[in-house]
N, CA, C and O atoms as a CHARMM CRD file, in Angstrom:
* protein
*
  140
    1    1 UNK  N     81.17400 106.21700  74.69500 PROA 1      0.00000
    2    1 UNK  CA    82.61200 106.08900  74.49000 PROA 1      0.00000
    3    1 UNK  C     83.36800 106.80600  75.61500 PROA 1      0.00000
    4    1 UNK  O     84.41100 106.31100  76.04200 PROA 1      0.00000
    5    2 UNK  N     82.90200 107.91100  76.09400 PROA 2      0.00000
    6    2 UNK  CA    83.49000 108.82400  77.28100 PROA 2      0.00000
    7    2 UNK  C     83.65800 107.96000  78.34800 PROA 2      0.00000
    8    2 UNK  O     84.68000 107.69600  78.98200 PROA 2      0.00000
    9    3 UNK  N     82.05300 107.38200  78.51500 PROA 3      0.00000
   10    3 UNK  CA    81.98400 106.19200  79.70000 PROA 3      0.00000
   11    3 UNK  C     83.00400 105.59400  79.54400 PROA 3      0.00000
   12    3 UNK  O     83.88300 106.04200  80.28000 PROA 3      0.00000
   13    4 UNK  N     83.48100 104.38500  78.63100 PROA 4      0.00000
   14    4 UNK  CA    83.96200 103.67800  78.88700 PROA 4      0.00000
   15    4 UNK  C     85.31800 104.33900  79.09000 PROA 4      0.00000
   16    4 UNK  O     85.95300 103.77800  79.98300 PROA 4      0.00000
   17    5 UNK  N     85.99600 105.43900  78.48800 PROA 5      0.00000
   18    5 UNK  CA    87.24100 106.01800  78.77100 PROA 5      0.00000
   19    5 UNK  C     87.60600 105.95700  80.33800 PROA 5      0.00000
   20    5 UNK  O     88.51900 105.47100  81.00600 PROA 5      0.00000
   21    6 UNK  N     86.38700 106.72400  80.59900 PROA 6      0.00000
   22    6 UNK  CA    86.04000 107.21600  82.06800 PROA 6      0.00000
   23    6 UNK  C     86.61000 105.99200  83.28800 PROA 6      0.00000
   24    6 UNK  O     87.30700 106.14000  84.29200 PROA 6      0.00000
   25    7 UNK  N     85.76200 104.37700  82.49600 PROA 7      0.00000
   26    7 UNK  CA    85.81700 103.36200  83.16500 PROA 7      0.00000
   27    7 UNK  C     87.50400 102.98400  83.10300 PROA 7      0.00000
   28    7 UNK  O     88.11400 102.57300  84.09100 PROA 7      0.00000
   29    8 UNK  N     87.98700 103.15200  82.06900 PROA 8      0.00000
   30    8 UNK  CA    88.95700 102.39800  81.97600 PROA 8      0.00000
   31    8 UNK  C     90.50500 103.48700  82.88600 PROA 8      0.00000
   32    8 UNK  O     91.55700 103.14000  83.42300 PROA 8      0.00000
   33    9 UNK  N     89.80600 104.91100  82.61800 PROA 9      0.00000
   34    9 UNK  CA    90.84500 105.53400  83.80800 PROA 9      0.00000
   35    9 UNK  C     91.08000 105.23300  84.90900 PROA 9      0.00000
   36    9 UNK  O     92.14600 104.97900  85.47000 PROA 9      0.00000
   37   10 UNK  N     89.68900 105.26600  85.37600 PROA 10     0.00000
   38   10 UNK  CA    89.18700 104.91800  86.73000 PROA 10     0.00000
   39   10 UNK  C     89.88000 103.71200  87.44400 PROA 10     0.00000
   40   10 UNK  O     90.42500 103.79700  88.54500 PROA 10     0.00000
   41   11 UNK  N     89.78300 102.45900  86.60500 PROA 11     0.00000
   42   11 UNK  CA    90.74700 100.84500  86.58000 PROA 11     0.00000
   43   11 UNK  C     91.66400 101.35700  86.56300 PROA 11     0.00000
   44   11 UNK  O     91.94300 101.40300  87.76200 PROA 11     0.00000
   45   12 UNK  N     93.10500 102.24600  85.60300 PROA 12     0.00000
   46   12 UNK  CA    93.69500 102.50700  85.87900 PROA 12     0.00000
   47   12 UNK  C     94.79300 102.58200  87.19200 PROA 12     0.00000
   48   12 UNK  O     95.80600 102.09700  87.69600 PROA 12     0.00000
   49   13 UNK  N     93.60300 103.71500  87.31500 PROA 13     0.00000
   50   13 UNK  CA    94.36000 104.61300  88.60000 PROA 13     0.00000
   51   13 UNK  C     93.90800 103.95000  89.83700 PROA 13     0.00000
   52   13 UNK  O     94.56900 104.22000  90.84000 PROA 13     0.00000
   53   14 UNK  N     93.08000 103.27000  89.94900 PROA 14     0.00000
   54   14 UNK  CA    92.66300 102.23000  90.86500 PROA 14     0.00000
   55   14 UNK  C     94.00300 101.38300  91.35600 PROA 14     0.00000
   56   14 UNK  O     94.63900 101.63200  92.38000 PROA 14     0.00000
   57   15 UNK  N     94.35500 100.10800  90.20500 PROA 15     0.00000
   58   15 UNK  CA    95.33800  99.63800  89.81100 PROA 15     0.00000
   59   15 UNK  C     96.83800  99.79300  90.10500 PROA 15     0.00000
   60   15 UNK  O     97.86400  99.14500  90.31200 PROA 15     0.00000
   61   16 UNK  N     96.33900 101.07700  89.99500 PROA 16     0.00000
   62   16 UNK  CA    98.51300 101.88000  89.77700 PROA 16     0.00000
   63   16 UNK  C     98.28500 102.30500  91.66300 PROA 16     0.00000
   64   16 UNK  O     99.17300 102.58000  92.46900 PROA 16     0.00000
   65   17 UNK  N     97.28600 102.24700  91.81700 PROA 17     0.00000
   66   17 UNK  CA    97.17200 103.04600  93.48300 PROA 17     0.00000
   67   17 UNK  C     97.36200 101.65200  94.93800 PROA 17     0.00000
   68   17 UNK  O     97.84300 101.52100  96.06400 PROA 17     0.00000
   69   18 UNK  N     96.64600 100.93000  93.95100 PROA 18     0.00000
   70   18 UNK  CA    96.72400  99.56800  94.65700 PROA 18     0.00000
   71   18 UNK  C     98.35000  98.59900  94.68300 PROA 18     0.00000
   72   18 UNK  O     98.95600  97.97600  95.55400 PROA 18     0.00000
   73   19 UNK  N     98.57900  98.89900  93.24900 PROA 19     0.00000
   74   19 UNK  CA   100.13500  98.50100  93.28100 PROA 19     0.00000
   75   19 UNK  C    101.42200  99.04200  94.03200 PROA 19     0.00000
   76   19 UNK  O    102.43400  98.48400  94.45600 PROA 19     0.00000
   77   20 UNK  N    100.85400 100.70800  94.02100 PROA 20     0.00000
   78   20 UNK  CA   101.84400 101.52200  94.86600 PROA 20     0.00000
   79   20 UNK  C    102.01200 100.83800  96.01200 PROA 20     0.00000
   80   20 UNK  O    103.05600 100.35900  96.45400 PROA 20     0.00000
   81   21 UNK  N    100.46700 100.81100  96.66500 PROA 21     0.00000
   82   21 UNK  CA   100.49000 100.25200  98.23200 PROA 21     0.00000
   83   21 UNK  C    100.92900  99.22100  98.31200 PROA 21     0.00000
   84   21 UNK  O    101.45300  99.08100  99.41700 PROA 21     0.00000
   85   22 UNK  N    101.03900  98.00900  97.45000 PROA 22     0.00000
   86   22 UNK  CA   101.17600  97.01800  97.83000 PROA 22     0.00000
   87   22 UNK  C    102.93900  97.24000  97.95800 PROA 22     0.00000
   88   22 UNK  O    103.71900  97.19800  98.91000 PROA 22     0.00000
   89   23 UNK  N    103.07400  97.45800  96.67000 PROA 23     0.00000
   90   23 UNK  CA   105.00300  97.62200  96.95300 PROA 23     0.00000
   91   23 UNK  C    105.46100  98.20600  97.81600 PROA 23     0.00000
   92   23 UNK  O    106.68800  98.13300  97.89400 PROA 23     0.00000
   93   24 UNK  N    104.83100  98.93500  98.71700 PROA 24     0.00000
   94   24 UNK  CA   105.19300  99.77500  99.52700 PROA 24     0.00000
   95   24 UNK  C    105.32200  99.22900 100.93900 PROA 24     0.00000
   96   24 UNK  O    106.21800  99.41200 101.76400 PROA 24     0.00000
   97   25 UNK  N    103.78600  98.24600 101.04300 PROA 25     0.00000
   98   25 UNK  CA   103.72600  97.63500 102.29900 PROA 25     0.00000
   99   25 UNK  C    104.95800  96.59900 101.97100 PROA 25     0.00000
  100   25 UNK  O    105.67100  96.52400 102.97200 PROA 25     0.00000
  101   26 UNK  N    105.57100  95.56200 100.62400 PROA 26     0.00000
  102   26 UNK  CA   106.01600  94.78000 100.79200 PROA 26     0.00000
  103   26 UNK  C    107.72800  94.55400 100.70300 PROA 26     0.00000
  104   26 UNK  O    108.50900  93.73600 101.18800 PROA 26     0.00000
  105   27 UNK  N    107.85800  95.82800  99.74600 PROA 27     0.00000
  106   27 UNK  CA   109.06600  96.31600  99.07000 PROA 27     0.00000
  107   27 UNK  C    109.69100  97.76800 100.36900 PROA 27     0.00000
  108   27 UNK  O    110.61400  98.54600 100.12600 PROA 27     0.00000
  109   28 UNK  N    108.81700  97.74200 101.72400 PROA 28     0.00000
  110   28 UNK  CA   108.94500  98.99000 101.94100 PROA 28     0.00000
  111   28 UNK  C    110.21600  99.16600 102.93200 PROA 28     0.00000
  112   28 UNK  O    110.69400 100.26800 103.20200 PROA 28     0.00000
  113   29 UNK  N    110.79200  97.69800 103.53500 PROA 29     0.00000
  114   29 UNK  CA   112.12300  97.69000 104.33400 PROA 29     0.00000
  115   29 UNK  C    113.13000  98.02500 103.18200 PROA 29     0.00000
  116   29 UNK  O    113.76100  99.08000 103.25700 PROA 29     0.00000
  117   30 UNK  N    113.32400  97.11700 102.04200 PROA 30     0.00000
  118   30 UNK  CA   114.12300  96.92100 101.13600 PROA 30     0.00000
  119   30 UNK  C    114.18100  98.21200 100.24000 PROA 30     0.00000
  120   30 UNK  O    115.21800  98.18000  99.57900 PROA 30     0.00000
  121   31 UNK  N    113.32900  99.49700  99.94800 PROA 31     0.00000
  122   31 UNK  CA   113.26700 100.51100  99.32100 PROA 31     0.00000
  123   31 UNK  C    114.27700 101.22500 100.01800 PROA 31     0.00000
  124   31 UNK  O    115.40100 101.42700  99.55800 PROA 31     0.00000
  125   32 UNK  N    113.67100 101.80100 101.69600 PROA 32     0.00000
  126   32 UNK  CA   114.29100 102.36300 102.62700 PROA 32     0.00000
  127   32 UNK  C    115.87700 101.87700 102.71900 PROA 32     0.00000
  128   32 UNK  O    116.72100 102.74500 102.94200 PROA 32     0.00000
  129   33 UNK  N    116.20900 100.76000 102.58200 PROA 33     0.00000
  130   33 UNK  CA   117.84800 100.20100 102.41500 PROA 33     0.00000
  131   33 UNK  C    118.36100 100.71800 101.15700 PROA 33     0.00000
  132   33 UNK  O    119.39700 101.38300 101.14300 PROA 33     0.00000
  133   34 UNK  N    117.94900 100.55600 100.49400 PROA 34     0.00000
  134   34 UNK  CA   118.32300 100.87900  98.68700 PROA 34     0.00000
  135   34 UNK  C    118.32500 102.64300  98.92700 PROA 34     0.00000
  136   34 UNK  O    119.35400 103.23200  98.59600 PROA 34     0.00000
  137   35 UNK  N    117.30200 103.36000  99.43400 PROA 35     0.00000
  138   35 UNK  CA   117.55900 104.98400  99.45000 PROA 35     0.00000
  139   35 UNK  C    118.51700 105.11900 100.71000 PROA 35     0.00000
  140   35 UNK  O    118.93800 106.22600 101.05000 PROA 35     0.00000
C-alpha cells in the first residue's frame, strides 16, 4: 500500500513538474506581459 502511495506521489509530482515546464516554455511571453 506504501508502494503504491509512493507510486502515485511520484506521478504526481512528475506531472505537476512537467506541466510547470510546459506552461512555462509556452505561457512564458504571455506570463512575463501579465506580471
Amino acid at each position: 500500500m506504501s508502494s503504491s502511495g509512493a507510486s502515485l506521489r511520484f506521478t504526481f509530482r512528475t506531472s505537476q513538474s512537467m506541466i510547470g515546464t510546459f506552461l512555462m516554455s509556452r505561457l512564458g511571453h504571455t506570463n512575463v506581459s501579465v506580471w
